[in-house]
DRENTORDREN-640860 format. One line per field, with one value per residue: z, y, x of N, C-alpha, C in turn; residue in three letters. Coordinates in Angstrom, 2 decimals. Layout:
REM residues N
nw	(Z	...)
nv	(Y	...)
nu	(X	...)
caw	(Z	...)
cav	(Y	...)
cau	(X	...)
cw	(Z	...)
cv	(Y	...)
cu	(X	...)
res	(Ala	...)
//
This chain:
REM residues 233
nw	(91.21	88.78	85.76	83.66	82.67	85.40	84.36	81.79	80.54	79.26	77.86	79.93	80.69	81.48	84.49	84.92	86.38	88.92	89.10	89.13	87.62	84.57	83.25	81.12	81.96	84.62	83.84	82.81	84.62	86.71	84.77	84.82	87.65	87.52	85.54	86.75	88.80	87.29	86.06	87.91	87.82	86.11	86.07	88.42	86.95	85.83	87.60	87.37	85.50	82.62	80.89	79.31	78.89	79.89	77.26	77.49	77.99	76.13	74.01	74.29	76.29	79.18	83.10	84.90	87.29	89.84	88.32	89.17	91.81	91.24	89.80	90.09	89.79	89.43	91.72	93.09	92.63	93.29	95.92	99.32	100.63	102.61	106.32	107.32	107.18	104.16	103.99	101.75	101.57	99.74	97.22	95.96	95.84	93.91	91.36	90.67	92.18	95.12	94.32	96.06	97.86	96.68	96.55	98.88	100.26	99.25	99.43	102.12	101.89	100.71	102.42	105.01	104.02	103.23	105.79	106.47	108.03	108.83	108.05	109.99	108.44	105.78	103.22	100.05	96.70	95.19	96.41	97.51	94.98	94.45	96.37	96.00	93.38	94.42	95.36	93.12	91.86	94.07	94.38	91.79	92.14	93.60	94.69	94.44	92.37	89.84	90.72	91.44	89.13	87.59	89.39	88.85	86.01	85.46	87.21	86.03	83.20	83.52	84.78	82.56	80.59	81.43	81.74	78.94	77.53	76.89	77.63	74.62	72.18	70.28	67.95	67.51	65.46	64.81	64.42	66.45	68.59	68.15	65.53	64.76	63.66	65.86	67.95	70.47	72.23	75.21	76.63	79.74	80.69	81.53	79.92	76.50	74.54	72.84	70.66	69.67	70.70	73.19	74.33	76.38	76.56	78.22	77.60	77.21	76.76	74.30	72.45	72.27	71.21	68.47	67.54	66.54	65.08	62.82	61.98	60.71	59.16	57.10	56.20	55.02	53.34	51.18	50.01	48.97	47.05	45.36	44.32	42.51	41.02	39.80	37.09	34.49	34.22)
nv	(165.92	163.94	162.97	161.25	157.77	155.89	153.00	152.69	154.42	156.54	159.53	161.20	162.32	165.39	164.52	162.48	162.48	162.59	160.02	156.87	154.89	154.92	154.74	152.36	150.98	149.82	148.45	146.44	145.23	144.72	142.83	140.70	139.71	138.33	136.24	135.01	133.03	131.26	129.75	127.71	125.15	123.92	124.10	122.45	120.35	120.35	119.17	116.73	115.48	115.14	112.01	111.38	110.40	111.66	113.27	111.68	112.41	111.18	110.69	109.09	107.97	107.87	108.40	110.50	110.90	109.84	111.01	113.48	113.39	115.19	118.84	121.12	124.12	124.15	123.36	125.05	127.19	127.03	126.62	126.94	130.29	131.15	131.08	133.49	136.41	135.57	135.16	135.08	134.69	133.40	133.98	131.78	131.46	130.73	130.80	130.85	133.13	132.06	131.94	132.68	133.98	135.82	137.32	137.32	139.32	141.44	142.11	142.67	144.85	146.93	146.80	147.59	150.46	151.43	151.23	149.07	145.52	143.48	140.61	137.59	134.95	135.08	133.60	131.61	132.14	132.59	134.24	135.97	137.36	138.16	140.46	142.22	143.01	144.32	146.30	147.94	150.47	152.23	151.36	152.00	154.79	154.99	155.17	152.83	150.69	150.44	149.02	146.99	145.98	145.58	143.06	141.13	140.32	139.61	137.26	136.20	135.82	133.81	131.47	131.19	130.19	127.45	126.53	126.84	128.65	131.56	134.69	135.89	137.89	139.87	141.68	143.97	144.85	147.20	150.46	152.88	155.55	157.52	156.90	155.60	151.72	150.22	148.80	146.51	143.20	141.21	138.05	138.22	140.55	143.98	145.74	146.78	148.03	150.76	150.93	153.01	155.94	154.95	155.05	153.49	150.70	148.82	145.87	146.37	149.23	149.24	147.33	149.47	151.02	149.82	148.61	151.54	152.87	150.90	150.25	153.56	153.31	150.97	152.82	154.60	153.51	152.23	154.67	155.32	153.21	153.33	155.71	155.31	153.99	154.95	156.06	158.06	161.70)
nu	(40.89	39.67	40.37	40.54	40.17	41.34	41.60	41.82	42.59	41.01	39.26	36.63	33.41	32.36	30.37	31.86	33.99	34.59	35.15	37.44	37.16	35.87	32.40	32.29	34.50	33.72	31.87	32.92	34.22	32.02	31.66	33.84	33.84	31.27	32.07	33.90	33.26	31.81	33.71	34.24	33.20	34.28	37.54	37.40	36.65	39.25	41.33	42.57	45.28	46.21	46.29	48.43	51.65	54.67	56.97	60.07	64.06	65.30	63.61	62.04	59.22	59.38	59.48	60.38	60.20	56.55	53.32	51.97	48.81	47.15	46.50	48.45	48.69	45.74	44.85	46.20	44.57	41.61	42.28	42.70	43.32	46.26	46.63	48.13	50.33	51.85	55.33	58.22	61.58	63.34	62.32	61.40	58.44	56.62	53.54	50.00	47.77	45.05	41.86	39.84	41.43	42.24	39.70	38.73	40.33	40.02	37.70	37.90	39.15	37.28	35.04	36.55	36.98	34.93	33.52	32.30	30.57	33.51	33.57	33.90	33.43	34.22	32.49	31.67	33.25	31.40	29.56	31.14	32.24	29.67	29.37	31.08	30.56	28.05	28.89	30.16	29.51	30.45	32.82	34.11	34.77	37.21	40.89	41.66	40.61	41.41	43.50	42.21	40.81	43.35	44.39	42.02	41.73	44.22	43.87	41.83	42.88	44.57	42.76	41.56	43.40	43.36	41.04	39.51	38.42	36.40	34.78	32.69	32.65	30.00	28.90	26.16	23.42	22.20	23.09	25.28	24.03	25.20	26.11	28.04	28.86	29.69	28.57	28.51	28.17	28.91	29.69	28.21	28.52	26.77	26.14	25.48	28.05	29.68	32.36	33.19	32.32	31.92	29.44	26.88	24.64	21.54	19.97	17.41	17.37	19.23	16.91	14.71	16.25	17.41	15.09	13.46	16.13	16.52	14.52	14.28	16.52	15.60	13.56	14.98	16.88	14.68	13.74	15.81	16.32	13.87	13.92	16.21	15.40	13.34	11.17	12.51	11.26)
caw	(90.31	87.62	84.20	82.51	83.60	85.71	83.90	80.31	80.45	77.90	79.18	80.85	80.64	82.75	84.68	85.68	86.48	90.49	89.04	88.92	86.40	83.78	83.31	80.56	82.60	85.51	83.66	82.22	86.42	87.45	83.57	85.74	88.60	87.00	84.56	87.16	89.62	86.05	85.76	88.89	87.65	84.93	87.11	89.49	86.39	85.10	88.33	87.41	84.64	81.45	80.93	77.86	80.01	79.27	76.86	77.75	77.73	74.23	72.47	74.98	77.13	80.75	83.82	86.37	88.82	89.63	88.13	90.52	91.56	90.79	88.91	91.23	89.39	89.32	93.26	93.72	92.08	94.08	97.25	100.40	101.21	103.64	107.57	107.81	106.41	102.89	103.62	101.01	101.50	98.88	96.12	95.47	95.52	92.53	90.67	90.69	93.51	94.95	93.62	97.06	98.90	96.27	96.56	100.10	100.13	98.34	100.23	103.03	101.46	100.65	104.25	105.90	103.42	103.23	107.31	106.74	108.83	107.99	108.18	110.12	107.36	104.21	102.24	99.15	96.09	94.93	97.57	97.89	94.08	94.37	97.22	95.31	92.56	94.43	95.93	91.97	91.62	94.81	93.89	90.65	92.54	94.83	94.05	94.05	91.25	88.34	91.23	91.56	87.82	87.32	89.54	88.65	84.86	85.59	87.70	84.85	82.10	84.30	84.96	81.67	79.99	82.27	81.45	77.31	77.89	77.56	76.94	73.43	71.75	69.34	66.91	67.31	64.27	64.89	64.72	68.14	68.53	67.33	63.94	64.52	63.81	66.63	69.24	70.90	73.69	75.67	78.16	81.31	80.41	81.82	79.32	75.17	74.03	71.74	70.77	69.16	71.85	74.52	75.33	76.68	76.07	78.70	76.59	76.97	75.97	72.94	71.73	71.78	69.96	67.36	66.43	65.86	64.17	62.00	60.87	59.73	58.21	56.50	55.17	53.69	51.63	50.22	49.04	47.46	46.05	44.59	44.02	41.91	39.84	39.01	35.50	34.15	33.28)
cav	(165.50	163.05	163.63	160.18	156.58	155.13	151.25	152.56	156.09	157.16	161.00	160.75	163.10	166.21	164.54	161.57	163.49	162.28	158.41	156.40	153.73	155.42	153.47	151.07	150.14	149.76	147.26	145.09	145.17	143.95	141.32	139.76	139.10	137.74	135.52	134.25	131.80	130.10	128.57	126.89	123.77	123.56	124.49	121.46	119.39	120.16	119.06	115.77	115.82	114.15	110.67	111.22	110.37	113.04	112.77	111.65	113.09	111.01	111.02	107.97	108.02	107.32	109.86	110.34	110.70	109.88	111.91	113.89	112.91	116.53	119.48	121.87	125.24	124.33	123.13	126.58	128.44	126.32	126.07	128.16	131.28	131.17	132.19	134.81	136.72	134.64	135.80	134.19	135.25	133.16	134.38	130.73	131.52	130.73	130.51	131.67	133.71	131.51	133.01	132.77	134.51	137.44	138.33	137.81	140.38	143.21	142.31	142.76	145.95	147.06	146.99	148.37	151.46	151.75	151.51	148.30	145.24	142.49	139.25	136.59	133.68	136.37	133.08	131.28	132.51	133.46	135.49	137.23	138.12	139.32	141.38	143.24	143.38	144.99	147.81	148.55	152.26	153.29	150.99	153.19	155.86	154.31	155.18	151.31	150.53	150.64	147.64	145.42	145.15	144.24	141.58	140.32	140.49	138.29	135.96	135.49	134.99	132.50	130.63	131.01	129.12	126.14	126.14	127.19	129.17	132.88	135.79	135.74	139.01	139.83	142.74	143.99	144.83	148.42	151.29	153.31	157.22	158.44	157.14	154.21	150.59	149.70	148.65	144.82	142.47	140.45	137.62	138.61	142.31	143.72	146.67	146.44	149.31	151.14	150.65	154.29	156.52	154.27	154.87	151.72	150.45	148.28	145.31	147.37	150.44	148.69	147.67	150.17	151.80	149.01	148.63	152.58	152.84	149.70	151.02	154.82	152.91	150.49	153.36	155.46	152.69	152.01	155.87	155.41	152.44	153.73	156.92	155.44	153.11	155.94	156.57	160.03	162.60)
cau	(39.82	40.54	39.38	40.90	39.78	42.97	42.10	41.71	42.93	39.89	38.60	35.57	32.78	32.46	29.75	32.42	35.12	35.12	35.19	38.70	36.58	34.84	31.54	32.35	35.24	32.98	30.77	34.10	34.84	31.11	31.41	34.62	33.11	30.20	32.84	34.76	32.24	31.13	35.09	34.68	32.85	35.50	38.43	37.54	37.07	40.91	42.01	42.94	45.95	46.55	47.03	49.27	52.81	55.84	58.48	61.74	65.01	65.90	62.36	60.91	57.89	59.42	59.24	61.66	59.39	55.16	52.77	50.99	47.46	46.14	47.50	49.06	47.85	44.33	44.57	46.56	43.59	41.03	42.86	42.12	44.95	47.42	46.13	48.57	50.86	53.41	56.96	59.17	62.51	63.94	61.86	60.61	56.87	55.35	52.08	48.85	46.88	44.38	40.80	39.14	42.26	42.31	38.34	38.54	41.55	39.33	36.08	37.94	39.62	35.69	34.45	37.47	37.33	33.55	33.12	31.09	31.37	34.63	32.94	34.92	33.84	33.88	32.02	32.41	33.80	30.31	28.97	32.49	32.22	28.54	29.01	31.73	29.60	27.13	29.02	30.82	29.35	31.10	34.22	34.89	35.48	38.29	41.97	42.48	39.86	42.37	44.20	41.39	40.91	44.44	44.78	41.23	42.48	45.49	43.24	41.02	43.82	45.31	41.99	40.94	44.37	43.48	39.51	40.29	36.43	36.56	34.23	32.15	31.94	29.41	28.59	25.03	23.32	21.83	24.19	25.15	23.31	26.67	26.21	29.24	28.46	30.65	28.04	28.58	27.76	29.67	29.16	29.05	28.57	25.35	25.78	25.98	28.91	30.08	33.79	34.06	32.34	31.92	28.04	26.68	23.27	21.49	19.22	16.37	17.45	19.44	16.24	13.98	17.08	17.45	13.91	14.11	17.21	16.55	13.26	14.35	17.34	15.08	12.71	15.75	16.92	13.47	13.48	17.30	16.23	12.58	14.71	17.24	14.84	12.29	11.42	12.74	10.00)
cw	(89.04	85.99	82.67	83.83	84.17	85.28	82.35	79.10	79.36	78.69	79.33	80.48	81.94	84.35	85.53	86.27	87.69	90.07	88.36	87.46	85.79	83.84	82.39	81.18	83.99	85.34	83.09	84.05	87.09	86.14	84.58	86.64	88.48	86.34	85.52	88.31	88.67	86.10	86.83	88.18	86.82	85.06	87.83	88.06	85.54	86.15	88.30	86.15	83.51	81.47	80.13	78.78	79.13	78.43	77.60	77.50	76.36	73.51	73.51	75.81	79.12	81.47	84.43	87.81	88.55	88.70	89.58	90.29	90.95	90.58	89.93	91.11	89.95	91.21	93.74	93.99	92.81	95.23	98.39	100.74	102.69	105.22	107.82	106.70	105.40	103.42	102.57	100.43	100.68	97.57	95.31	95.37	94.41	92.21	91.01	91.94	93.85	94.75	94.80	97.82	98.12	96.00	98.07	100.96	100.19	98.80	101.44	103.44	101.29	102.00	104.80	105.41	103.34	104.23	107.59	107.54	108.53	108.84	108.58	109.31	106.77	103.50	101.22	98.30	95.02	95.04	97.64	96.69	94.06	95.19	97.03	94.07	92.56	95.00	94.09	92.19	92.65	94.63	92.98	91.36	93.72	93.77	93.32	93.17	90.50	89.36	90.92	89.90	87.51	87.73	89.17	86.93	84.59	85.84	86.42	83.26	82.47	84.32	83.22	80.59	80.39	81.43	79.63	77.01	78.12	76.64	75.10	73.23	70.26	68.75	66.93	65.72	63.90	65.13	65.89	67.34	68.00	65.97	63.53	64.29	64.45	68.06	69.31	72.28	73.42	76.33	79.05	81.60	80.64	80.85	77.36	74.75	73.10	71.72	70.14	70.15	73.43	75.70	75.75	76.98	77.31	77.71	76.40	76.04	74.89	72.03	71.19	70.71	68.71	66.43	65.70	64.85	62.72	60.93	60.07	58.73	56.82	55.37	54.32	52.43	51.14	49.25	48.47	46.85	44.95	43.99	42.52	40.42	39.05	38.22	35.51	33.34	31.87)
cv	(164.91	163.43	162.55	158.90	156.08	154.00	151.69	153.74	157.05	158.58	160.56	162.32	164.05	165.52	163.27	161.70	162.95	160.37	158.08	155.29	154.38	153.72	152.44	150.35	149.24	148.50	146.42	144.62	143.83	142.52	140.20	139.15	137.78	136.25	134.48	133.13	130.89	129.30	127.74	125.64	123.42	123.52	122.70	120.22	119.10	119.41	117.89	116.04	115.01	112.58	110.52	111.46	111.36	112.24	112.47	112.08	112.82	110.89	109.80	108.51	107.68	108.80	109.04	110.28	110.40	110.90	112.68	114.13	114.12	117.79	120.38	123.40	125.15	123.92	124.71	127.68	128.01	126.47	127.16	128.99	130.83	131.76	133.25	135.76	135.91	135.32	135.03	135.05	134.44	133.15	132.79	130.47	131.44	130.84	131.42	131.95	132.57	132.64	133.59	133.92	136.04	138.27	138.65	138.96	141.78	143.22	142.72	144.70	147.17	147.62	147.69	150.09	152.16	152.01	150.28	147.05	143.78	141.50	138.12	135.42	134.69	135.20	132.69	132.16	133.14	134.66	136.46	138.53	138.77	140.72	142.36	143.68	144.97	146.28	148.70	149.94	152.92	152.48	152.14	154.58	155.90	154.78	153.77	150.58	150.04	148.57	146.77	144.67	144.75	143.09	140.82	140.24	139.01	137.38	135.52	134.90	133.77	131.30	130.20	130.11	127.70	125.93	126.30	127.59	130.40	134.09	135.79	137.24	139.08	140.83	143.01	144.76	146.26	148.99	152.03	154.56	158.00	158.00	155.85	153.19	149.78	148.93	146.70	144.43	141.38	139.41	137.99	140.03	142.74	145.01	146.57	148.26	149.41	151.43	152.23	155.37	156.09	154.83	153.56	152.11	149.28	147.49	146.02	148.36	150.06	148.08	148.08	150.86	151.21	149.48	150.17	152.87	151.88	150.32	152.53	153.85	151.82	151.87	154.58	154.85	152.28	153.23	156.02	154.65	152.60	155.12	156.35	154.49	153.92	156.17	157.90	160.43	163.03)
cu	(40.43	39.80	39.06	40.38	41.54	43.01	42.29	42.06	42.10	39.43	37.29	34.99	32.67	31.96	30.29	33.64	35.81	35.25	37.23	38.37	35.64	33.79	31.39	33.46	34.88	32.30	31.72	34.35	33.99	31.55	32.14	34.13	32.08	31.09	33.15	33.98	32.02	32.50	35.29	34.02	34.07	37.25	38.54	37.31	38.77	41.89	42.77	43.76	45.56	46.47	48.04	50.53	53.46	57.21	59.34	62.69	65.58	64.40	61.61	60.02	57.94	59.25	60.11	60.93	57.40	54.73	51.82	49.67	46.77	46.97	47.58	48.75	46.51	44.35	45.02	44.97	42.34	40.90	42.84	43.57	45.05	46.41	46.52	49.47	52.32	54.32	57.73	60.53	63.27	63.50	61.35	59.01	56.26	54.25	50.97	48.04	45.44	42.96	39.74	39.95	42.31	40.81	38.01	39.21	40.42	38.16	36.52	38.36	38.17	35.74	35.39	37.55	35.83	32.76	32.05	31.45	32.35	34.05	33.93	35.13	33.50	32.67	32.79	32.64	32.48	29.66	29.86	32.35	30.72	28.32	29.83	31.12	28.57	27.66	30.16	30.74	30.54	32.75	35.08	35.21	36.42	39.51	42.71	41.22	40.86	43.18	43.52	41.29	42.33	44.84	43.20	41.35	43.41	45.00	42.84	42.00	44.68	44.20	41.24	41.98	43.81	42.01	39.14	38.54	37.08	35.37	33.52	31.97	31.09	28.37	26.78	24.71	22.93	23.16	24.22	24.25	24.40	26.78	26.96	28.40	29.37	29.79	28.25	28.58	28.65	29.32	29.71	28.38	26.96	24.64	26.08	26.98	29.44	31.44	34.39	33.34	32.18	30.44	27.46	24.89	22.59	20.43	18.29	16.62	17.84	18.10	15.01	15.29	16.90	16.11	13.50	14.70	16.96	15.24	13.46	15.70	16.63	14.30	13.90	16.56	16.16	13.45	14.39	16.64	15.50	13.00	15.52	16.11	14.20	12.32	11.48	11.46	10.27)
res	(Unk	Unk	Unk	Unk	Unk	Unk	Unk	Unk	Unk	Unk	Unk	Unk	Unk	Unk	Unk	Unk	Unk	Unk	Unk	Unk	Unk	Unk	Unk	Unk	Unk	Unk	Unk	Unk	Unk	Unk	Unk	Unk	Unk	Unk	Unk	Unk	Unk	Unk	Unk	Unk	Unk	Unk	Unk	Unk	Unk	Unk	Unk	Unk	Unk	Unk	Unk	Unk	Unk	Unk	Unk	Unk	Unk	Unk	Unk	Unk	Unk	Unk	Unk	Unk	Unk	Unk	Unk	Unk	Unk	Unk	Unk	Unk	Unk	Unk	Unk	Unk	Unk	Unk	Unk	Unk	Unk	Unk	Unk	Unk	Unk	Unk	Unk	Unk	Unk	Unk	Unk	Unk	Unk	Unk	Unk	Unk	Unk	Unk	Unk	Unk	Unk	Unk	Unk	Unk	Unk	Unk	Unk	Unk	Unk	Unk	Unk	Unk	Unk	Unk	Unk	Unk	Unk	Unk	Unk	Unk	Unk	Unk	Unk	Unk	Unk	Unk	Unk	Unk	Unk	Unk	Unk	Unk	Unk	Unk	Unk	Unk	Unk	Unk	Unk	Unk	Unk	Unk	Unk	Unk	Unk	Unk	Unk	Unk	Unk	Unk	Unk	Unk	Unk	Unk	Unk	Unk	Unk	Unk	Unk	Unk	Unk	Unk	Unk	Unk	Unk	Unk	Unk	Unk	Unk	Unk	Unk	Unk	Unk	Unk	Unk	Unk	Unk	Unk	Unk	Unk	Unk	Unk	Unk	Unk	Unk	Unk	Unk	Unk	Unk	Unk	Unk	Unk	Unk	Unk	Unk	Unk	Unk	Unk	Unk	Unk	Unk	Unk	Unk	Unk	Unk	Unk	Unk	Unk	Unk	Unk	Unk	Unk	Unk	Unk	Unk	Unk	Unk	Unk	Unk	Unk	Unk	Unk	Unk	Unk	Unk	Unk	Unk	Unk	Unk	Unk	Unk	Unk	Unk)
//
């Protein structure tokens, strides 16, 4: 029985004890998912390079060789995996995982672990990420949780250099139930949290909280203020 999250090592409440992803790590897991289908339009528009030619070896503008018609990252990240199993016994493998070959990996990882059934076309890169999406709850409590977010982590800092688009965070204005003024939303994120206890708010619930919160906070600085002005008896 675990007691700490394995992505963020924060303790976890009694009550999550059997989870490998506490549940704000849970909802950064499903945000990814969610994140990563939007960089495809933008992805397939990087695919074409520069026109601005490459320095030269003394300060000129020549190349030694073509340019190539399309950038070789963004086709990597694009580009359909391998049929079988990579060997690369001379350690020349480079670059980035393609994005289709590492959801179809963990959907496939999913089903085989869950007893459900491995789809001979898994689908696009949509469907793959919703249908991991939709099994999250029972994800977080997988030993390989803490995995998937790291390589979907990497994916996304990799895709996200190329596409120069990432995540917006932004400070809500009500304070959390703990008193902090740490609560904020993300894109992507289907929950608003709090950065000092880490309760998470779904829009709803954030604002019936707000309008709450906002209003006793409103009426106790009316009574400092009418407090502090008051003429002395």
């Amino acid at each position: 029985m675990t007691t700490t999250c394995d992505i963020c090592a924060r303790a976890q409440r009694p009550d999550d004890w059997a989870r490998a992803a506490c549940r704000p790590c849970t909802d950064r897991l499903r945000a990814m998912l969610r994140e990563l289908p939007g960089h495809l339009p933008l992805l397939e528009a990087s695919l074409v390079p520069g026109a601005r030619p490459a320095e030269g070896r003394h300060g000129g503008t020549g190349r030694a060789h073509p340019p190539l018609p399309a950038r070789g990252d963004v086709l990597t990240l694009l580009g359909p995996a391998a049929p079988g199993t990579v060997r690369d016994p001379h350690g020349d493998q480079t670059g980035p995982t393609p994005i289709h070959a590492l959801l179809t990996t963990w959907t496939r990882t999913l089903a085989t672990d869950r007893g459900l059934p491995v789809l001979a076309a898994p689908g696009t890169i949509p469907v793959l990420a919703t249908r991991l999406s939709a099994h999250m709850e029972w994800i977080a409590h997988q030993p390989w949780a803490a995995d998937l977010h790291t390589e979907l982590d990497e994916l996304l800092r990799q895709v996200r250099r190329i596409t120069h688009t990432r995540p917006a965070r932004r400070p809500c204005r009500a304070p959390c139930r703990c008193g902090a003024w740490a609560l904020t939303a993300q894109d992507w994120a289907e929950y608003i949290e709090c950065g000092i206890c880490g309760r998470l708010y779904t829009r709803t619930e954030y604002q019936l909280w707000a309008a709450t919160a906002m209003s006793t906070l409103a009426r106790t600085a009316l009574a400092l203020h009418l407090q502090e002005h008051a003429e002395p008896n």
